[in-house]
C-alpha positions in Angstrom: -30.2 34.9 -6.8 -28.6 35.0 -10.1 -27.3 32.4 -12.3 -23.8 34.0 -12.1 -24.0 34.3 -8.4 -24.7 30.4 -8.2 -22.1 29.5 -10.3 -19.6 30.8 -8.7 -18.6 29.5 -5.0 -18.5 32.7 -2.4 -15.4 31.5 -1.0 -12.2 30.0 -2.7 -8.9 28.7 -1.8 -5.6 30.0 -2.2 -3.9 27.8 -4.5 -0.4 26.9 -3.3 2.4 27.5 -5.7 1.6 26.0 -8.8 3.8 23.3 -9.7 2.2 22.6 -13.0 3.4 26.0 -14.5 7.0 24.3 -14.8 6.5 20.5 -15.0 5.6 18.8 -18.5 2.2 16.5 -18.3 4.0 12.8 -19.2 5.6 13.7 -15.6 2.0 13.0 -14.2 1.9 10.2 -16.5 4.7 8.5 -15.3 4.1 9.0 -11.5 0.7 7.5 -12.4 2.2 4.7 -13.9 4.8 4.5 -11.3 2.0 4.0 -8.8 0.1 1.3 -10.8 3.3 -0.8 -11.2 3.8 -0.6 -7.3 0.1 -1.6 -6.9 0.9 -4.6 -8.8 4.4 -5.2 -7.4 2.4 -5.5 -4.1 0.3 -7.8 -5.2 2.9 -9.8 -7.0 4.7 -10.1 -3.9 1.3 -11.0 -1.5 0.7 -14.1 -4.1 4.5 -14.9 -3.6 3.6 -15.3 0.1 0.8 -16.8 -0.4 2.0 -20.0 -2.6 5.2 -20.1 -0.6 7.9 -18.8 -2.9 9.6 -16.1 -0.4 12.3 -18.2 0.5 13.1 -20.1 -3.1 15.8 -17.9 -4.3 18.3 -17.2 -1.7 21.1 -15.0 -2.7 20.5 -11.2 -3.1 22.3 -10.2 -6.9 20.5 -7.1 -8.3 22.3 -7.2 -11.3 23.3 -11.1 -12.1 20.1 -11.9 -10.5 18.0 -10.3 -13.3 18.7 -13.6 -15.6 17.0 -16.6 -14.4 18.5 -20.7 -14.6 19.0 -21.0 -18.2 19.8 -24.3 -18.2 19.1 -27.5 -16.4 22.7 -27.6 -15.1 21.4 -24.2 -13.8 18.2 -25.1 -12.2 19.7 -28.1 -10.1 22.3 -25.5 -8.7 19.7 -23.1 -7.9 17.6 -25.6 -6.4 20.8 -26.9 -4.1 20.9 -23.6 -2.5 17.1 -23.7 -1.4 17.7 -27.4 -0.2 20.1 -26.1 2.1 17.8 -23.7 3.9 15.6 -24.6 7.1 12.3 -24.1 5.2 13.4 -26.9 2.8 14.4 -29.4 5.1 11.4 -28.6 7.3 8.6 -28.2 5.2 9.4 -29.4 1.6 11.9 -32.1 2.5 10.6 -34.2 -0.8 9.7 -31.1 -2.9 10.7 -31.7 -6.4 12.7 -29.9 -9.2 9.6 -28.9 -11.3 7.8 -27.7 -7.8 10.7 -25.8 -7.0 10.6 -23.9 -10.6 7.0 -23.2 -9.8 8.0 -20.9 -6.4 11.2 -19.7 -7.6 9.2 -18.5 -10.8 6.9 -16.1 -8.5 9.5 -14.8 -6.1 12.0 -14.1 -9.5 9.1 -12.0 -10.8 8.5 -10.3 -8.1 12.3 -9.4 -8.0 12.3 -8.5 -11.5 9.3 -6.0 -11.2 11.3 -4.4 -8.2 14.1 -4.0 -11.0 11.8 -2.9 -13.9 10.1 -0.4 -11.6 13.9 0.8 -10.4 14.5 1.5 -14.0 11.3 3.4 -15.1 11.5 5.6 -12.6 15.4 6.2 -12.8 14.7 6.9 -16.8 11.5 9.4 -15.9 14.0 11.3 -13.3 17.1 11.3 -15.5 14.8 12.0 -18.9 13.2 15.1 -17.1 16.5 16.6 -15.3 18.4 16.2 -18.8 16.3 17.8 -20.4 15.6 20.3 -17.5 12.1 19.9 -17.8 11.9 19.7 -13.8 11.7 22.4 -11.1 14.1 22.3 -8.3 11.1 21.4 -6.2 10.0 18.2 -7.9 13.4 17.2 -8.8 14.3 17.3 -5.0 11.2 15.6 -4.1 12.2 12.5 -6.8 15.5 12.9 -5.1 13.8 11.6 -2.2 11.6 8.9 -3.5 14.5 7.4 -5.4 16.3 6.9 -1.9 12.8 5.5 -0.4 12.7 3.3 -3.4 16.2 2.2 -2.8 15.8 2.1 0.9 12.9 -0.3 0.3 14.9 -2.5 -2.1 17.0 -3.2 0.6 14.2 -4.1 3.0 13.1 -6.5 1.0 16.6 -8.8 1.3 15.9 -8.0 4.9 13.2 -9.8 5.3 14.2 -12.8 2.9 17.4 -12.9 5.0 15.7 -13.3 8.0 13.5 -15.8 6.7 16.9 -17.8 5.4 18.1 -18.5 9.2 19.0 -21.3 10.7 15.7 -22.8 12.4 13.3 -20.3 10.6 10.8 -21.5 7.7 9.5 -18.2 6.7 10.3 -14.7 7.0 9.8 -12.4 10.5 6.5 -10.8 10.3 8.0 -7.8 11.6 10.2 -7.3 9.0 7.1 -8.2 6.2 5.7 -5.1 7.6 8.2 -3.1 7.5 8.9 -4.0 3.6 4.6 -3.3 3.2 5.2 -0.1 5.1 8.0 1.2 3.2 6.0 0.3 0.0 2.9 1.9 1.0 4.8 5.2 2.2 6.7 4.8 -1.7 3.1 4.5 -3.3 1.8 7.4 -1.0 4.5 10.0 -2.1 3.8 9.0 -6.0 0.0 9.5 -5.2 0.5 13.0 -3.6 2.9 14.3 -6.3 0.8 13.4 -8.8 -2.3 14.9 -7.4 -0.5 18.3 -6.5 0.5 18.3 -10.0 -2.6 18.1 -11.2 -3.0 22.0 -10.3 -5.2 23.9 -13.2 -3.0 26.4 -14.7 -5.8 28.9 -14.7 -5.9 28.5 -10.8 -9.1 29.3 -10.6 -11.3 30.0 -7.7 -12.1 26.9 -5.7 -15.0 26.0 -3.2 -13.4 25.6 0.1 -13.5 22.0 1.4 -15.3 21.2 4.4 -14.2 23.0 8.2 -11.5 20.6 9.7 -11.9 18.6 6.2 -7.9 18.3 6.1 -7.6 17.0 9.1 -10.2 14.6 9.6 -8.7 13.2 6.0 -5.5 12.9 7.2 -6.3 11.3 10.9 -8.2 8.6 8.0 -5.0 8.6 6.3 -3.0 7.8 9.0 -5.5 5.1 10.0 -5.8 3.1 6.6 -1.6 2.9 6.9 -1.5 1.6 10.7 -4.3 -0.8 9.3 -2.1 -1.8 6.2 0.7 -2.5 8.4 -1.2 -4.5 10.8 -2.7 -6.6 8.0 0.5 -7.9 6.8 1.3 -8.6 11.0 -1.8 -11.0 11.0 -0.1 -12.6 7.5 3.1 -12.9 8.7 1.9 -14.5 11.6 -0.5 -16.8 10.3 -3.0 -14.9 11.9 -5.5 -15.1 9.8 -5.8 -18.8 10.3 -7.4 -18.5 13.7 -10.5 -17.7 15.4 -12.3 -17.6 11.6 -15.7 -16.2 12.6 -17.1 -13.2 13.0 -18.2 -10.8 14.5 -17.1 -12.8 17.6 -13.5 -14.4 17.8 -14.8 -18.0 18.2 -17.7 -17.6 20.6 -16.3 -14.3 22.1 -16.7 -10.4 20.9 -13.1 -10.1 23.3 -10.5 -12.6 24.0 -9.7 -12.9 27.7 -6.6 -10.6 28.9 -4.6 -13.8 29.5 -4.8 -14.6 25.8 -4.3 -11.2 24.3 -1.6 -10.6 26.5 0.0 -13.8 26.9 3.8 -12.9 25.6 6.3 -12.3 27.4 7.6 -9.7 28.3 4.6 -7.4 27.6 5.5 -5.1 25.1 5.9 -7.7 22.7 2.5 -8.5 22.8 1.2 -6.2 19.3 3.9 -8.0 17.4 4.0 -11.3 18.4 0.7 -12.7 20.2 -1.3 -13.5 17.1 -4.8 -13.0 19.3 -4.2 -9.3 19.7 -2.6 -9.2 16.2 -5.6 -10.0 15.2 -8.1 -8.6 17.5 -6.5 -5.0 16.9 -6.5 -5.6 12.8 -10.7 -6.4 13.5 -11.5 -3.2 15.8 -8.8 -1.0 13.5 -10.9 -2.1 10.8 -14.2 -1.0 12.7 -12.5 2.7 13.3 -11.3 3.2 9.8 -15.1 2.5 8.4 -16.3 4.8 11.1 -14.4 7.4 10.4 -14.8 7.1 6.3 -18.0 7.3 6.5 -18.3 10.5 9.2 -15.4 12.0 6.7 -18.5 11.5 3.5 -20.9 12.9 5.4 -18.6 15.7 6.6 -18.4 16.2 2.7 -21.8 15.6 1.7 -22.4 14.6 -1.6 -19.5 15.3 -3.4 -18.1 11.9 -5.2 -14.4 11.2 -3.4 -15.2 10.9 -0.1 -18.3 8.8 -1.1 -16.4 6.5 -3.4 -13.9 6.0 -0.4 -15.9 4.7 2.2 -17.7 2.5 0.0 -14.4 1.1 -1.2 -13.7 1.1 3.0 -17.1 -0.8 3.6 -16.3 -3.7 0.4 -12.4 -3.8 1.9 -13.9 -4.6 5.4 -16.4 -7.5 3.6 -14.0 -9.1 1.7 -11.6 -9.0 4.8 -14.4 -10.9 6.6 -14.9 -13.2 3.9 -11.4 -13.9 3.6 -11.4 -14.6 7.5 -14.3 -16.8 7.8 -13.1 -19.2 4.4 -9.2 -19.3 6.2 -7.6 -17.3 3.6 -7.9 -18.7 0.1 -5.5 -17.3 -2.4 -7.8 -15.6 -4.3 -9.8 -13.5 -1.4 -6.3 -12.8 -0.1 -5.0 -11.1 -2.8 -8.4 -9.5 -3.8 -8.4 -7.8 -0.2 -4.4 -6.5 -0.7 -5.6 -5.2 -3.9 -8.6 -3.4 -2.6 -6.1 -2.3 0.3 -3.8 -0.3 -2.1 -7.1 1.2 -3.8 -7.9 2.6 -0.5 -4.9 3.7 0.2 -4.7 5.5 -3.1 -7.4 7.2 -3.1 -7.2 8.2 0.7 -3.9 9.8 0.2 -5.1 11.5 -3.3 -8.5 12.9 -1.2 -6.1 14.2 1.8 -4.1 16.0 -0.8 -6.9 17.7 -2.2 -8.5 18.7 1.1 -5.6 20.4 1.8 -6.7 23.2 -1.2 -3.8 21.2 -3.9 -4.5 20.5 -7.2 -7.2 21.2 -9.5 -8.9 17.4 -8.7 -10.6 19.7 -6.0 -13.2 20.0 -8.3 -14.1 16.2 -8.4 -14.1 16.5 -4.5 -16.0 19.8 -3.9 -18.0 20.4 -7.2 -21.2 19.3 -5.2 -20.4 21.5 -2.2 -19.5 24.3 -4.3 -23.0 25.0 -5.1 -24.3 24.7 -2.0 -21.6 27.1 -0.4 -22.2 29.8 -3.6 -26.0 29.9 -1.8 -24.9 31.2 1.6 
């Protein structure tokens, strides 16, 4: 066989339309950075659970809000309004001024990312239609994320709000999942634009991925969000504070029916019984590995799918570690940030299997030699 016969694969892909033709390269810059600042607006807003500070600032003002207490006069009215909520007369009945700044500190910031991310993606839209440096397919497809990213703006005072009733002392873990959910989904579309925009303009010839490579990646896809989703169920619930060994759930691989099923009525049972919460979060986490790792060896040796179910296998060990020490802050936030890594790159790799960008390369470039030798 030739040297030009091995360096060219015998098969290709047919590009899709090429997006790239018509959209300037800061636009992949920006979704990029778009997608970083979510990563750390999620994490931002798992250490303002963690320490406590969901509830501190209880009002929802998306413009007046943006200035914090600028004076003590300030601070003691601010604090007034968390003294009259349940989780302040029930758990920090004798919490003090300067403890209070420390909470309301982390939940302000986390608010005040939500608005600085708002605004760098308003000025990326409005910077590339006025200067019509968009196609009408992207531009519709910001279109879009701009609602999501509205949408999950408002899901966020959802869930404080239901944390600020009478009798409650933090918010509905329900409604923390939804706000996760609509993040992830947010994070997901930035991921896949970006990716599909990373077409060559050449479009050249491609190794095909892997038979049933697209769907296999998007089945894993789908798996890593239900997991995400159910992770912030168990801390919402407190989940993670119970049955902290493993592999068994204190002494037992299964819980007994009458434990994992002990709500009533029934149905309520995979949002509200914190043993099956968290039993389904452990055997979810089993089937995502599983299927990461068939997906690399579907792929063989090329780098994506290899780097992802590594990623996979260190996010399951650090959610085990963070189990068995009862959920220090550190290992907590550590195993949300390796959750958005994984989701990342899941969605990038699922976009690429699907023949999109010119990233194929960094998927495929091992199995393109090996199909050029058939």
């Amino acid at each position: 066989m030739t040297a030009s016969a091995v360096s060219a694969p015998a098969y290709s892909v047919a590009a899709p339309a090429s997006l790239a033709r018509v959209v300037p390269r800061w636009v992949r810059v920006w979704l990029w950075t778009m997608a970083g600042l979510v990563i750390l607006m999620v994490v931002v807003g798992g250490a303002t659970r963690l320490t406590g500070s969901g509830l501190s600032i209880t009002q929802w003002r998306p413009i007046a809000g943006a200035l914090p207490p600028l004076s003590q006069t300030d601070w003691v009215a601010e604090f007034s309004k968390y003294q009259e909520s349940s989780q302040a007369q029930l758990l920090n009945a004798g919490m003090s001024l300067a403890r209070f700044k420390h909470i309301f500190w982390w939940e302000w910031s986390h608010r005040q990312l939500g608005r600085f991310i708002g605004l760098v993606f308003a000025g990326g839209f409005l910077v590339g239609l006025l200067t019509r440096q968009l196609s009408w397919r992207v531009g519709a497809a910001l279109a879009g994320m701009g609602a999501l990213l509205g949408f999950q703006g408002v899901i966020g005072w959802v869930m404080v709000a239901s944390g600020l009733k009478a009798g409650m002392t933090a918010v509905e873990p329900v409604d923390l999942a939804a706000h996760l959910l609509f993040a992830s989904l947010f994070l997901m579309t930035l991921v896949a634009l970006a990716t599909s925009l990373g077409q060559n303009e050449a479009r050249s010839a491609r190794a095909v991925p892997p038979r049933h490579a697209a769907q296999v990646c998007g089945l894993l896809l789908l798996f890593v969000l239900a997991q995400l989703v159910l992770g912030a169920l168990v801390a919402g619930s407190h989940a993670g504070l119970l049955y902290n060994t493993w592999p068994d759930m204190d002494g037992r691989l299964v819980p007994p029916l009458a434990e994992l099923f002990s709500a009533s009525p029934w149905w309520t049972n995979p949002l509200e019984n914190v043993t099956l919460i968290q039993f389904d979060h452990r055997m979810l986490a089993y089937a995502v590995l599983a299927l990461a790792l068939v997906n690399a060896a579907l792929w063989g040796r090329a780098r994506l799918p290899l780097i992802l179910a590594g990623l996979v296998a260190a996010q399951a060990a650090l959610g085990i570690a963070t189990l068995v020490n009862r959920v220090p802050l550190g290992l907590a936030l550590a195993h949300q940030l390796l959750a958005m890594f994984v989701l990342v790159l899941a969605t990038r790799l699922w976009v690429l299997s699907r023949g999109a960008g010119d990233a194929l390369g960094e998927v495929a470039g091992p199995l393109a030699a090996r199909v050029a030798t058939r």
